[in-house]
C-alpha positions as CSV (number, residue, x, y, z in Angstrom):
1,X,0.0,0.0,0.0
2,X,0.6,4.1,-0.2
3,X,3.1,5.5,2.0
4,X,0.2,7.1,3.6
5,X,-1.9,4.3,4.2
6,X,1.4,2.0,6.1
7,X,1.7,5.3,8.2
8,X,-1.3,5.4,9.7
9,X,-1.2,1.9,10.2
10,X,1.9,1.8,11.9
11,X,0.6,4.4,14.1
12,X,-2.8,2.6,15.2
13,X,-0.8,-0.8,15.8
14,X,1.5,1.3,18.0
15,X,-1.3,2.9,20.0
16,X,-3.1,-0.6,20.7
17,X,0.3,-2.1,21.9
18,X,1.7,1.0,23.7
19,X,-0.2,3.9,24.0
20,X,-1.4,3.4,27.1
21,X,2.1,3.9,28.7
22,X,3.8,6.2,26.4
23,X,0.4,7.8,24.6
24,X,1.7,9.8,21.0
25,X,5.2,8.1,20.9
26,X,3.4,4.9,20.6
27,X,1.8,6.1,17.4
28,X,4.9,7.9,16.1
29,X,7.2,4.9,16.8
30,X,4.7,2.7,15.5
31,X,4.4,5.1,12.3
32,X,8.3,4.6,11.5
33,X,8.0,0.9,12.2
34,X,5.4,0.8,9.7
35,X,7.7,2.9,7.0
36,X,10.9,0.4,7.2
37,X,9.9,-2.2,5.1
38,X,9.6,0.2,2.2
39,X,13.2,1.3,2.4
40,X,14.0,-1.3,0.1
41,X,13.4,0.6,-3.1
42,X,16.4,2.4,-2.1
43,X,17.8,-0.9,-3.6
44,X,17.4,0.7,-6.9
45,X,20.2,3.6,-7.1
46,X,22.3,0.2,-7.2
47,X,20.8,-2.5,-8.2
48,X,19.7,-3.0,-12.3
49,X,16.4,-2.8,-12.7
50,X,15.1,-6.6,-12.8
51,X,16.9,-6.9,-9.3
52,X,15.3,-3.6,-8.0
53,X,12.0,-5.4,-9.0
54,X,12.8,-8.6,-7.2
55,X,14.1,-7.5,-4.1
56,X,10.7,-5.0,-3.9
57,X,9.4,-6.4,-1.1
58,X,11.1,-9.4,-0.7
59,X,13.1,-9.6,2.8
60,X,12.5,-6.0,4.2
61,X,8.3,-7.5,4.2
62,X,8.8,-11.0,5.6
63,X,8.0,-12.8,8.5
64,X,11.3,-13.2,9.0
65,X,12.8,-9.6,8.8
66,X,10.4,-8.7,11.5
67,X,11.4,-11.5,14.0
68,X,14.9,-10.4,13.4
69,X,15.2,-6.8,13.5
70,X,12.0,-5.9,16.0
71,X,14.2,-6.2,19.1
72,X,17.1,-4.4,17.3
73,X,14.7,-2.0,16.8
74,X,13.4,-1.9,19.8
75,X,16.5,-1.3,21.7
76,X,17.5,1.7,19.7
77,X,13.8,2.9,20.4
78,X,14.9,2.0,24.1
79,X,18.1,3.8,24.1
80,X,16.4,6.9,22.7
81,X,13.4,6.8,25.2
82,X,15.6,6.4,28.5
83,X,12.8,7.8,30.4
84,X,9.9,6.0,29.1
85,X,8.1,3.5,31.3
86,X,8.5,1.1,28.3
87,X,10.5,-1.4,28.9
88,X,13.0,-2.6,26.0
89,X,10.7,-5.3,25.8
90,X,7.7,-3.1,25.1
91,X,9.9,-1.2,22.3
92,X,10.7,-4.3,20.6
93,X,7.0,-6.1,20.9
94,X,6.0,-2.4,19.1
95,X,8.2,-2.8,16.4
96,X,7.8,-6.1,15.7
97,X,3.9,-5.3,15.3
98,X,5.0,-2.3,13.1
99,X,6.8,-4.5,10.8
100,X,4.9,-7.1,10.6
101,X,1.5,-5.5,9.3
102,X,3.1,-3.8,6.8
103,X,3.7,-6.9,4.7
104,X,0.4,-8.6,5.9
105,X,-1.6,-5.5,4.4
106,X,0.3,-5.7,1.2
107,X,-0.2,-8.9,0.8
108,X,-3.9,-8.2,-0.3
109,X,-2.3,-5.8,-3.3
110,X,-1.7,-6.8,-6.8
111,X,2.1,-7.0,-6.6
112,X,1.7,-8.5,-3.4
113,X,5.0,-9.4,-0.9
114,X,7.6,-12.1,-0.1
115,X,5.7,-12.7,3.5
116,X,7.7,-16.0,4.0
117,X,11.1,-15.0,2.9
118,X,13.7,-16.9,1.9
119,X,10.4,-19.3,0.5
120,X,10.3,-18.1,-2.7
121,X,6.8,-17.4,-2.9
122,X,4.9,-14.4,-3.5
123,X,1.4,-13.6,-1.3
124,X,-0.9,-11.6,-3.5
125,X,-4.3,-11.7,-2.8
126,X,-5.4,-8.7,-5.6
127,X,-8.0,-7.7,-3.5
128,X,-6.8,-3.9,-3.2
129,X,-5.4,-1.6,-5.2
130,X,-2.1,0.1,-3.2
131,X,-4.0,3.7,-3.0
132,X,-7.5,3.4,-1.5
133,X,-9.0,6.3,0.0
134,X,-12.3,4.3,1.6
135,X,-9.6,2.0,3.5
136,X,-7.3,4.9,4.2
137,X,-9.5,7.7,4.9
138,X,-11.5,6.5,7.6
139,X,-8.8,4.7,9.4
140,X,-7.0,7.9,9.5
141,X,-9.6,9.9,10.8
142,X,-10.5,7.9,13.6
143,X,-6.2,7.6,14.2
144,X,-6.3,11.6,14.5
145,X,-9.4,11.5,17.0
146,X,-7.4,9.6,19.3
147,X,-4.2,11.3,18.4
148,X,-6.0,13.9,20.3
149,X,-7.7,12.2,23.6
150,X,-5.2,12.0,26.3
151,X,-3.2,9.0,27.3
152,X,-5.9,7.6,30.0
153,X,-9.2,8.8,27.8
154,X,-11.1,5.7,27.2
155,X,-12.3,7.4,24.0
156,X,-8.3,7.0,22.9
157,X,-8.8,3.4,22.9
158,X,-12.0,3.6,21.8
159,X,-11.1,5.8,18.4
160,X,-8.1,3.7,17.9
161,X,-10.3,0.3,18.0
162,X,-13.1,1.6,15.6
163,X,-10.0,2.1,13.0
164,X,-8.4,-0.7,13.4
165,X,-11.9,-2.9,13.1
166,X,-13.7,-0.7,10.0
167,X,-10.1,-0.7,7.7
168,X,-10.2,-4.6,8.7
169,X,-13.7,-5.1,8.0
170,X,-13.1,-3.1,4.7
171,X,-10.6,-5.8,3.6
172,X,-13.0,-8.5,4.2
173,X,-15.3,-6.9,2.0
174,X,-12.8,-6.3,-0.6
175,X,-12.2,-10.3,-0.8
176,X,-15.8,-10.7,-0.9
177,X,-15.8,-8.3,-3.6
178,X,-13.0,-10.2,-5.2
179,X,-15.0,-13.2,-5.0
180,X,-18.1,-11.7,-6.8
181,X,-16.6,-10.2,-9.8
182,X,-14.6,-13.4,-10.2
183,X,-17.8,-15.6,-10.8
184,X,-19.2,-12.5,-13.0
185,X,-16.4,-12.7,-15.1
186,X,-16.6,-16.5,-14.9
187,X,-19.9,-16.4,-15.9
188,X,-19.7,-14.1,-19.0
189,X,-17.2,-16.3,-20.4
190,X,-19.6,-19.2,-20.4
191,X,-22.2,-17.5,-21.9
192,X,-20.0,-16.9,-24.8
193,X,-18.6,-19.6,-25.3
194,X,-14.9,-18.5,-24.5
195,X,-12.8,-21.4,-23.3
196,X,-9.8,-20.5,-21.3
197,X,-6.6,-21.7,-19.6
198,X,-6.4,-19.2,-16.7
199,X,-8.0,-16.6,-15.2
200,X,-7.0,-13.3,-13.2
201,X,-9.2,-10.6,-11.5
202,X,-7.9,-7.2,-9.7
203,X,-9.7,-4.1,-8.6
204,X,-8.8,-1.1,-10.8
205,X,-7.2,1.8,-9.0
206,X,-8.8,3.5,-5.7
207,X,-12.0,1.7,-6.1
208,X,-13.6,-2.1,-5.4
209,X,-16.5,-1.8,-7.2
210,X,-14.8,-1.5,-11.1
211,X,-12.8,-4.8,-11.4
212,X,-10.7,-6.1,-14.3
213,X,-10.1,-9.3,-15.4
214,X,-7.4,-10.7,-17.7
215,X,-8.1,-13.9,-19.4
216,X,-5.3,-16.8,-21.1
217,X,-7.0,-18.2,-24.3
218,X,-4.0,-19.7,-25.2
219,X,-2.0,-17.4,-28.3
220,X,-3.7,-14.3,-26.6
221,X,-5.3,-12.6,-23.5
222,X,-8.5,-10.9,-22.9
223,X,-9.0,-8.3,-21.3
224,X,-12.4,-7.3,-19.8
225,X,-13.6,-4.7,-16.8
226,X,-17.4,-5.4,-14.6
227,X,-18.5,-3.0,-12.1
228,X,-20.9,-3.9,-9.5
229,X,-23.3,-1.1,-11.4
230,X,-23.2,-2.3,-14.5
231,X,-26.4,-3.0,-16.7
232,X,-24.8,-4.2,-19.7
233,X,-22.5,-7.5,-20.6
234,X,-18.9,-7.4,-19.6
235,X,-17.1,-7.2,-22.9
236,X,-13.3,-7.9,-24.0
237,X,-10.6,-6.4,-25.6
238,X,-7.8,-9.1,-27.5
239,X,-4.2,-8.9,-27.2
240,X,-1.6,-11.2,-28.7
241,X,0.6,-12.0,-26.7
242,X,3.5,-12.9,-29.5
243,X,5.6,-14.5,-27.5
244,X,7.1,-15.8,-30.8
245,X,9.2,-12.4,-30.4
246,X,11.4,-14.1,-27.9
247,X,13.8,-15.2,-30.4
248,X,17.3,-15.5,-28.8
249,X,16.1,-13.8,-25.3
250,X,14.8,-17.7,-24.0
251,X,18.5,-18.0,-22.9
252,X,18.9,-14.8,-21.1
253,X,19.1,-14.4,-17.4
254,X,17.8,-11.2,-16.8
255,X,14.6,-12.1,-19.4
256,X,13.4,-14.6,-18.0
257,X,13.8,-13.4,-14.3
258,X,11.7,-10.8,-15.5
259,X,9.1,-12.8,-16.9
260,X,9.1,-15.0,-13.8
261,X,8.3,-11.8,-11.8
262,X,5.1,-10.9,-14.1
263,X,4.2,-14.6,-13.3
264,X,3.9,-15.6,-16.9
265,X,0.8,-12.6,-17.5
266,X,2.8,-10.7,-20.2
267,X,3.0,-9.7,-24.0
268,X,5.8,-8.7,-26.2
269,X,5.3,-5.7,-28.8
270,X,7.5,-3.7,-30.5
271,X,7.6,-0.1,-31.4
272,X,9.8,2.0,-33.4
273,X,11.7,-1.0,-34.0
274,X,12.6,-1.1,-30.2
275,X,10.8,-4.8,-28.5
276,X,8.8,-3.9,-24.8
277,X,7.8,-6.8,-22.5
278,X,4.4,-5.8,-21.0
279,X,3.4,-6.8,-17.7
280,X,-0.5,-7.2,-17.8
281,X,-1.0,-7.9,-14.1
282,X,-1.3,-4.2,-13.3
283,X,-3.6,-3.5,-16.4
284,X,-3.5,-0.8,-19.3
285,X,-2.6,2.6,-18.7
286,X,-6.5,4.0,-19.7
287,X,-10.1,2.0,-20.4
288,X,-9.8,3.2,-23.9
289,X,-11.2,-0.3,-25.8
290,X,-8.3,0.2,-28.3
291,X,-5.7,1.1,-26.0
292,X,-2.5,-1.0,-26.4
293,X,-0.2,0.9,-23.6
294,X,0.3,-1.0,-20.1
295,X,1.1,0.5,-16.9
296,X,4.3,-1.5,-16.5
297,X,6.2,-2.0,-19.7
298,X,10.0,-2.9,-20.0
299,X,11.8,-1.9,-22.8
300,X,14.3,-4.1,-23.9
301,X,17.2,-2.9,-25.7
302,X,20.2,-5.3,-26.5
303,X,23.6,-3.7,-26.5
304,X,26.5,-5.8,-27.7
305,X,26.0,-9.3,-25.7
306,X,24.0,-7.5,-22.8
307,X,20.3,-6.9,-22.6
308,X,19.3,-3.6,-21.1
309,X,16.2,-3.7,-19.2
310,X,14.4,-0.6,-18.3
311,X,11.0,0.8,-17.4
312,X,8.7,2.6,-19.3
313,X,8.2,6.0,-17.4
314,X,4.4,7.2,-17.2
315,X,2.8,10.1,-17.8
316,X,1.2,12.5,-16.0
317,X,-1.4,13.2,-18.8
318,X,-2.5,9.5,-18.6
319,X,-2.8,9.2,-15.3
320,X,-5.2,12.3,-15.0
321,X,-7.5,10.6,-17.8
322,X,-7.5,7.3,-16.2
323,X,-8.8,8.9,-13.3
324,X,-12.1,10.7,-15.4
325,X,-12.5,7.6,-17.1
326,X,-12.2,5.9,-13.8
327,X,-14.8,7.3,-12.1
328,X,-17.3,7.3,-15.2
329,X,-16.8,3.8,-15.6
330,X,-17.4,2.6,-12.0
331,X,-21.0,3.8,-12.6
332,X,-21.4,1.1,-15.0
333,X,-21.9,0.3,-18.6
């Protein structure tokens, strides 16, 4: 999830483990804690980019990475806050909360995260997009309101409860939701007739009612979006996946780590003469039926014996007409 979001979270799962004995810090501490495992995309000033992608939450979001540097952690929080009446204990049980529920909440994105690290197994749910102002919003009003009781106010607790169980609840309903489209989109393609190999749904950005789907027929993928409003049939757009493009590249290391990451949901096109792996798990980059950009596309450039593997930057235009045609779509068909 957002920066945003793993702050406020931080800072509620400090407050239910602390803030009784050290009120604000709690949250603050908890805040940071909750920040940490997104420091590893400082990996990529020195890293190339496939192994920027890979170690994107990998071991900073584990299980394991948690256990391990909580109580380290913990005593620097300790040494810091001689005077608290937290214990070094208390620091380090904080911190290891901290840590720990930022990979368990991003574990219900898309990309998803490494949760049991050095298992080389990816948790993604795809039941949330990483920006979602009704999971978000809420939580972090009710995180203010008890920012703002004092440290023995039963209405601290109180606040800090009702966020923690509404943005948990929320998540329920987003699997639910998951769940839903998924037999929508199940159900469309029996109706016409469309067999498949494999099947994918994910919410489209800051919303769970407009889902998309993408669908493996085998040469090609479909691509199709259903919201929860719609009155019409969910429809699909084709897209070859021409993997006959490989050529030479089946050998190469840093190709096929790449397409291990996209988990085998990608296309190859070229443009301008230049070839671009596309990874479709994240969708296209506007709802336009004949649009053939994707939010994450590689462009792969070969120079001498080396492949050079970088990512497409987007643009700012594109994301502002996503958004219209976002919130016109989720009102259905």
């Amino acid at each position: 999830m957002d920066s945003l979001t793993q702050i406020v979270l931080g800072a509620s799962v400090g407050e239910a483990v602390l803030g009784k004995k050290v009120g604000n810090k709690a949250m603050l501490y908890g805040a940071i804690a909750g920040t940490i495992p997104d420091l590893d995309v400082l990996s990529s000033n020195f890293v190339n980019t496939v192994t920027a992608i890979e170690w994107h939450r990998g071991f900073t979001h584990s299980i394991f990475f948690s256990v391990l540097f909580a109580p380290i952690f913990g005593w620097v929080v300790c040494k810091i806050e001689k005077g608290s009446n937290a214990t070094f204990e208390d620091w380090s049980w904080l911190m290891f909360w901290g840590l720990l529920t930022h990979p368990i909440l991003d574990a219900f994105t898309t990309w998803g995260t490494q949760l049991f690290w050095p298992f080389d197994w990816r948790v993604a749910f795809q039941t949330i997009f990483v920006v979602d102002p009704l999971y978000t919003l809420p939580f972090l009003g009710f995180v203010v309101l008890a920012m703002l009781q004092s440290r023995d106010s039963p209405k601290r607790k109180l606040y800090n409860q009702w966020g923690l169980t509404i943005s948990s609840f929320y998540l329920v309903l987003t699997v639910a939701s998951k769940g839903l489209s998924f037999n929508k989109f199940k159900s469309a393609l029996a109706d016409e007739g469309i067999e498949y190999v494999n099947l994918n749904t994910r919410p489209t950005p800051f919303n769970t009612l407009l889902w998309s789907a993408n669908v493996d027929v085998g040469d090609a993928y479909l691509v199709g979006n259903y919201s929860f409003l719609d009155s019409e049939n969910i429809s699909f757009q084709q897209y070859p996946k021409n993997h006959t493009l490989i050529g030479d590249l089946k050998t190469n290391d840093d190709f096929n780590r790449l397409v291990k990451i996209t988990q085998g949901w990608y296309t190859l096109s070229e443009r301008e003469g230049t070839l671009f792996l596309n990874d479709l798990r994240f969708g296209l980059i506007s709802l336009d039926p004949d649009e053939t950009r994707f939010a994450f596309s590689y462009r792969l450039e070969q120079e001498g014996d080396k492949l050079i593997i970088s990512e497409e930057p987007r643009r700012r235009d594109d994301a502002k007409g996503l958004l219209k045609a976002l919130w016109n779509r989720i009102w259905g068909n």
